[in-house]
VMD Tcl script that draws the C-alpha trace (Angstrom):
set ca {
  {19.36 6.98 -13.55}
  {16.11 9.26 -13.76}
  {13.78 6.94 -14.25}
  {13.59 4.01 -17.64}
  {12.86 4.80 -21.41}
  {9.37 3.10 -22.30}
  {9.13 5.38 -25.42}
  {12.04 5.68 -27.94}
  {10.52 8.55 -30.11}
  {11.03 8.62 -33.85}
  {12.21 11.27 -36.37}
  {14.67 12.60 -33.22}
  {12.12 13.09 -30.23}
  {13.26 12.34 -26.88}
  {12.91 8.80 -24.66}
  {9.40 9.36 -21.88}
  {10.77 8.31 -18.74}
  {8.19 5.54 -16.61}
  {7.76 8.35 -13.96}
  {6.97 11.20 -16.88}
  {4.40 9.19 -18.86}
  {2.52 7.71 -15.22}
  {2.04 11.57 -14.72}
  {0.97 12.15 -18.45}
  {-1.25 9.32 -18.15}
  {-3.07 10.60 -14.55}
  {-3.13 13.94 -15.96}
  {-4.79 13.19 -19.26}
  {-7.53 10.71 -17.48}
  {-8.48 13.52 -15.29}
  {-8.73 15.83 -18.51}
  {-10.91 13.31 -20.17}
  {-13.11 13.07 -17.27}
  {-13.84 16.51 -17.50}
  {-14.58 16.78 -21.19}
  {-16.63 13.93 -21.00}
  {-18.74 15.56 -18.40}
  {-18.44 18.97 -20.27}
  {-20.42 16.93 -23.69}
  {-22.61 14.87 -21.15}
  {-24.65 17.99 -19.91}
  {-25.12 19.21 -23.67}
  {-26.16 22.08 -24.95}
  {-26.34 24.88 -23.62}
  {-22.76 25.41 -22.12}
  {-22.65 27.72 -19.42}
  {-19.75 30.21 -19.77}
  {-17.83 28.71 -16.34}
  {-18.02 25.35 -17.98}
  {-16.66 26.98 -21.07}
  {-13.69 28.30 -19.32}
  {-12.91 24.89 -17.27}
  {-13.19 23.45 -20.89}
  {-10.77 25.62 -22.30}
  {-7.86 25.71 -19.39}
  {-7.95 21.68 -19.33}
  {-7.02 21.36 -23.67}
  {-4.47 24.13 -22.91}
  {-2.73 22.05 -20.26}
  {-3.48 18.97 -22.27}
  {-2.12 20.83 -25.52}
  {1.31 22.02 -23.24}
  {1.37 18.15 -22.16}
  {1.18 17.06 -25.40}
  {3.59 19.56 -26.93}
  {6.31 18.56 -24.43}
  {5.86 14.50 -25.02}
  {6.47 15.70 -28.98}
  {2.75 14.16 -30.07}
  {2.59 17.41 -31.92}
  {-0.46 16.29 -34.13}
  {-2.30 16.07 -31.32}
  {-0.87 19.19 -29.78}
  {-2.30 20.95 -32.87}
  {-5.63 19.46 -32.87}
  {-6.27 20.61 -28.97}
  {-4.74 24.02 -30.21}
  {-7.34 24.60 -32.38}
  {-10.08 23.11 -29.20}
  {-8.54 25.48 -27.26}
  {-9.28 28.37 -29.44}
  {-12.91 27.07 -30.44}
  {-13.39 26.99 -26.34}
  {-12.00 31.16 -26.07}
  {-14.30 31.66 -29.10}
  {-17.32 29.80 -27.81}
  {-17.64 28.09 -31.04}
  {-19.71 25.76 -29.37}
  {-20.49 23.58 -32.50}
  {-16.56 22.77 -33.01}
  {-16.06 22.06 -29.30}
  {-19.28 19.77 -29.56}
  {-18.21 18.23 -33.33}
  {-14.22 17.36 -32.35}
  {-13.57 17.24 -29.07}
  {-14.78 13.31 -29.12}
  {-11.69 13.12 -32.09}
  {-9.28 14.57 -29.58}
  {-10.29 12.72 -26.61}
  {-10.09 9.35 -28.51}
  {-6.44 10.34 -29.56}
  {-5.28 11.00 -26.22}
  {-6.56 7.57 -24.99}
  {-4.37 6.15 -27.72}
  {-1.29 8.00 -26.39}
  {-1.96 6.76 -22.71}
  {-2.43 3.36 -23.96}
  {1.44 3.69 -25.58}
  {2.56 5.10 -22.47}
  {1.36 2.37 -20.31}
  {4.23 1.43 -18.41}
  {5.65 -2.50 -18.76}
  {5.43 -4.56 -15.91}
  {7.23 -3.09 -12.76}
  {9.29 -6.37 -12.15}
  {10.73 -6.41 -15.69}
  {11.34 -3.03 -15.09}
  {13.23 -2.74 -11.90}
  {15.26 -5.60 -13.46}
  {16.68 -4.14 -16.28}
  {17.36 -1.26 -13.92}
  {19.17 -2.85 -11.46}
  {21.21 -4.96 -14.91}
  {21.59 -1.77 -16.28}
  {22.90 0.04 -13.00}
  {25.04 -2.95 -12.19}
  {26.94 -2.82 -16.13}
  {27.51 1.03 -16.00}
  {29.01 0.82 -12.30}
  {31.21 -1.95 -13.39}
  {32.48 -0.77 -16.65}
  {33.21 2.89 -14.61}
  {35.19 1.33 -11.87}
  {37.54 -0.15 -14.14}
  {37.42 3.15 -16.12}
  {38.80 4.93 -12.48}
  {41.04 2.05 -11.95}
  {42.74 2.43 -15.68}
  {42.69 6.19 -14.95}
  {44.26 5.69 -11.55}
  {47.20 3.86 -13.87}
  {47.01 6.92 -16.24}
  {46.26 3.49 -19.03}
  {44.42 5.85 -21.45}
  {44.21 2.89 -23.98}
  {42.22 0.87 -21.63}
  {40.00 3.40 -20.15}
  {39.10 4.44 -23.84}
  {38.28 0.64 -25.25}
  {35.90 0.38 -22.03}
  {34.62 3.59 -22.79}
  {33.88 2.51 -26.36}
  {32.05 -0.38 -25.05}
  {29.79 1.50 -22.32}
  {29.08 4.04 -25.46}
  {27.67 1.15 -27.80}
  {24.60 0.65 -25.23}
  {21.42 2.68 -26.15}
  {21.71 5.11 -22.72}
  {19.44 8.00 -22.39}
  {20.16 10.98 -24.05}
  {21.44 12.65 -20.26}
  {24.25 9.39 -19.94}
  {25.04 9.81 -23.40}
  {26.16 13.54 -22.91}
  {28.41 12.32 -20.05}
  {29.98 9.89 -21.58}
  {30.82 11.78 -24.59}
  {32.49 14.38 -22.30}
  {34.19 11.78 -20.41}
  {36.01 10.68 -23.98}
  {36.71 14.34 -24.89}
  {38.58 14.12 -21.66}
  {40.83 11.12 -21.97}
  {41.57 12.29 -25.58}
  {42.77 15.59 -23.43}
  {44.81 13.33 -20.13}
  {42.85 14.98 -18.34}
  {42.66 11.61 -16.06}
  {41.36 13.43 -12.90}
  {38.40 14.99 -14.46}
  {37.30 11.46 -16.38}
  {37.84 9.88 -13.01}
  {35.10 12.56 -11.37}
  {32.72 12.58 -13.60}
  {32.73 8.52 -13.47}
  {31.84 8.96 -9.69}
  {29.16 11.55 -10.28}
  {27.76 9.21 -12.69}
  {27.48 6.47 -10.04}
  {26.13 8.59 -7.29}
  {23.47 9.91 -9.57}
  {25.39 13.53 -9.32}
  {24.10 16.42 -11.62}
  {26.02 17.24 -14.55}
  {25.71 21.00 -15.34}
  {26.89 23.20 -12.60}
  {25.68 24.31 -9.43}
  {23.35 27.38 -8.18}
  {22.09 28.16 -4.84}
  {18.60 29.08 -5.79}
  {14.91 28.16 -5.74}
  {11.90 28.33 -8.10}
  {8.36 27.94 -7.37}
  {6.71 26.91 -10.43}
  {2.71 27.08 -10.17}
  {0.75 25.09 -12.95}
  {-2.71 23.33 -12.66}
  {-0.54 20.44 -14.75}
  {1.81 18.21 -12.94}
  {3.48 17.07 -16.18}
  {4.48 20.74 -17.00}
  {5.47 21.45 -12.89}
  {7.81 17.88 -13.72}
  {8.81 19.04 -17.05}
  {10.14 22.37 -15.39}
  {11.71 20.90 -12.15}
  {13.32 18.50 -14.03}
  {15.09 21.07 -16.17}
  {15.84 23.06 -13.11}
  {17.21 20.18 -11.23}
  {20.09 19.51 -13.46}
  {21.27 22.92 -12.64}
  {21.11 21.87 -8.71}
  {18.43 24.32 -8.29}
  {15.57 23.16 -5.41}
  {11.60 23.23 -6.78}
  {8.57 23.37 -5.08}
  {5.43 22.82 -7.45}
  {1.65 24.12 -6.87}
  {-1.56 23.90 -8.66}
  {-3.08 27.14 -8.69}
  {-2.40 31.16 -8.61}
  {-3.90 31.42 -5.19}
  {-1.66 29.14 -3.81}
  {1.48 30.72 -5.33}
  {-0.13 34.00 -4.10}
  {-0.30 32.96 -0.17}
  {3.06 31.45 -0.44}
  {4.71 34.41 -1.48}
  {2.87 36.72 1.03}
  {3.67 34.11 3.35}
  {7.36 35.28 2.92}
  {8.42 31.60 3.35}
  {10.25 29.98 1.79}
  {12.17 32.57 -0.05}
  {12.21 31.72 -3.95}
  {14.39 33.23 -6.14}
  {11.75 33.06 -9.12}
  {8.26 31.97 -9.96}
  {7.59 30.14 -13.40}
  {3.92 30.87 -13.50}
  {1.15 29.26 -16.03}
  {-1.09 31.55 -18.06}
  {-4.33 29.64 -18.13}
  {-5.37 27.83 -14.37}
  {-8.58 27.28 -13.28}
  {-10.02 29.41 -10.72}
  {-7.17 32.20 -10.56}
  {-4.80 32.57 -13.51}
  {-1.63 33.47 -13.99}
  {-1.76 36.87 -14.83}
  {-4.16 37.92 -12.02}
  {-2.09 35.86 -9.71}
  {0.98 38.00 -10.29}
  {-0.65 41.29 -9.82}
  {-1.40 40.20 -6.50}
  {1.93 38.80 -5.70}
  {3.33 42.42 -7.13}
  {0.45 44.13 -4.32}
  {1.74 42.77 -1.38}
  {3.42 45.17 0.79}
  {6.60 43.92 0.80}
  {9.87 44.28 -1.30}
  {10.12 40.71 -1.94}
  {6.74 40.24 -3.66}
  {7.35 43.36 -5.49}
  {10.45 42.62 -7.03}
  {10.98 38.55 -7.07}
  {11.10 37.59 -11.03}
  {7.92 36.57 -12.46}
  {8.19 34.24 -15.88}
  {5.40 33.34 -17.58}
  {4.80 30.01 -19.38}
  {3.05 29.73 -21.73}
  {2.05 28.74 -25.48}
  {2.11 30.87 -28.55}
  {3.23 33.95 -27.56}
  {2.67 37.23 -29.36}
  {4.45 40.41 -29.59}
  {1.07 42.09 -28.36}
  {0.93 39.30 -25.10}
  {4.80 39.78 -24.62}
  {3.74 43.31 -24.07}
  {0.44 42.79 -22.22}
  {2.42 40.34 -19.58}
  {4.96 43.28 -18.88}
  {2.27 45.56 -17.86}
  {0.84 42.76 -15.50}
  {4.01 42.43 -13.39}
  {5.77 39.81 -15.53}
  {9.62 39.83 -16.00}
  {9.85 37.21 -18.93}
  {8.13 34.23 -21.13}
  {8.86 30.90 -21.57}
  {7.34 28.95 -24.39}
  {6.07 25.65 -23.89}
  {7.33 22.82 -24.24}
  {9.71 23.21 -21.50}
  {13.62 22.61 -23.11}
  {16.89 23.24 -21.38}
  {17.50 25.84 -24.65}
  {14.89 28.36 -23.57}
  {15.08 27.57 -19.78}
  {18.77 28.43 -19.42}
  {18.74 31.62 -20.40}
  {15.98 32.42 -17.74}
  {18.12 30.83 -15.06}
  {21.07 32.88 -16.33}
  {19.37 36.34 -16.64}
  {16.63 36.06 -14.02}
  {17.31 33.44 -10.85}
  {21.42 33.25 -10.50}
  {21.03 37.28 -9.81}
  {18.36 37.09 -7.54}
  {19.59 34.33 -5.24}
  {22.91 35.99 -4.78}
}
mol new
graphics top color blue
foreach p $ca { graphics top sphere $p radius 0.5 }
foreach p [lrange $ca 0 end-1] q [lrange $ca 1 end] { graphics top cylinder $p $q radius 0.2 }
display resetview
């Protein structure tokens, strides 16, 4: 199991994982800091301050966006465009508002004790491996009636949403006969096996904000593809002219401190070499316009991804852009 729910969302927003929300957490008291220090010095703001001010409330904003506090996500929206604008008085007036908002949000994501935790993981582990080895032993029998009652009983438990998926394919299944199949799926459960399908591939994806580099590997990883994670556009640039490893695409942030996105992947595309020129460049990044769709083209980019991060907008990506180029 990936990690345990802390954070049952309402109105239909998805469980935080312990691991997710410790990375939210570190990520956001690092932002913090920096505003802080940003409102400290005062008035005037010096246009590099400016800019660090501005690429930390996108990434927070992306963060926020992808842990569905989308009030928030709005409010550091609109901090992010006061900080491109230099509207230094709304940067001064609200960003206090925001920052006390996102210390409310890492105080709900504060994981429980660790000992309670690891309990219920280890009771939780221990039910669903029971209740599946009698599901492969009534299978093994071809006893559909039993297999489905136990079934029925694992499916009553409030299982994240990724266990809930399997389990409703493992009763479309047995409806089916199709004992063999229930009987597999059961064992990849157990071993912690991925569920999708399989692709021989790897992605580098470069963002200044590990809970958007998680959000994306953890997508990626349920379609058995490898990820490797950096912070900044230079980084992704020396890797690449490097010429190892060999990635299959780059998921690349607009707004990182230092070197961006965009000027990172003009340098990727002038290296001299046929990889750099032609490996698939997507961009992620927040609101997206016709005019930027077009203005990312022209800078060496293949495709967009809007944040958050979702399995609906990644697949197609994987499908169009990194199953041809790892073949």
């Amino acid at each position: 199991m990936a990690g345990t729910s802390i954070a049952e969302r309402k109105a239909g927003t998805t469980a935080v994982t312990e691991e997710f929300a410790g990375i939210f957490v570190r990520d956001t008291a690092r932002v913090i800091a920096v505003l802080e220090t940003i409102l400290v010095k005062g008035e005037p703001v010096s246009d590099d301050d400016l800019k660090i001010y501005t690429v930390n409330v996108h990434g927070v904003k992306s963060a926020l966006r992808t842990i569905k506090e989308n009030k928030l996500s709005v409010s550091a929206a609109e901090l992010e465009k006061a900080g491109r604008e230099k509207n230094i008085t709304k940067v001064f007036a609200e960003t206090h508002i925001l920052i006390k908002g996102l210390r409310t949000v890492m105080e709900k994501l504060k994981p429980k004790d660790s000992k309670d935790t690891e309990i219920m993981i280890d009771k939780n582990m221990a039910f669903i491996k029971e209740n599946l080895i009698l599901i492969k032993d009534a299978c093994n029998s071809f006893d559909q009636k039993t297999a489905r009652s136990i079934l029925i009983r694992l499916k009553k438990k409030n299982w994240p949403l990724k266990l809930r998926e399997q389990l409703n394919a493992m009763s479309e299944y047995l409806l089916a006969g199709d004992f063999e199949t229930v009987s597999a799926a059961a064992d990849k459960i157990m071993n912690n096996g991925q569920h999708i399908d399989s692709c021989s591939a790897r992605v580098l994806v470069v963002d200044d904000f590990v809970t958007i580099q998680n959000a994306a590997a953890g997508i990626l990883r349920k379609y058995n593809i490898q990820t490797d994670c950096v912070t900044s556009g230079q980084e992704a640039v020396d890797i690449i002219k490097c010429g190892e490893p060999v990635y299959s695409c780059i998921f690349m942030d607009r707004l990182m401190p230092e070197m961006d996105g965009i000027e990172a992947a003009q340098l990727i595309r002038c290296i001299d070499s046929e990889y750099a020129r032609t490996i698939p460049i997507i961009s992620m990044t927040s609101d997206l316009s016709k005019e930027d769709e077009k203005m990312f083209l022209e800078k060496g980019f293949n495709g967009f991804l809007s944040k958050p991060l979702t399995v609906l907008n990644v697949e197609p990506i994987i499908n169009k852009w990194i199953r041809a180029f790892a073949k």
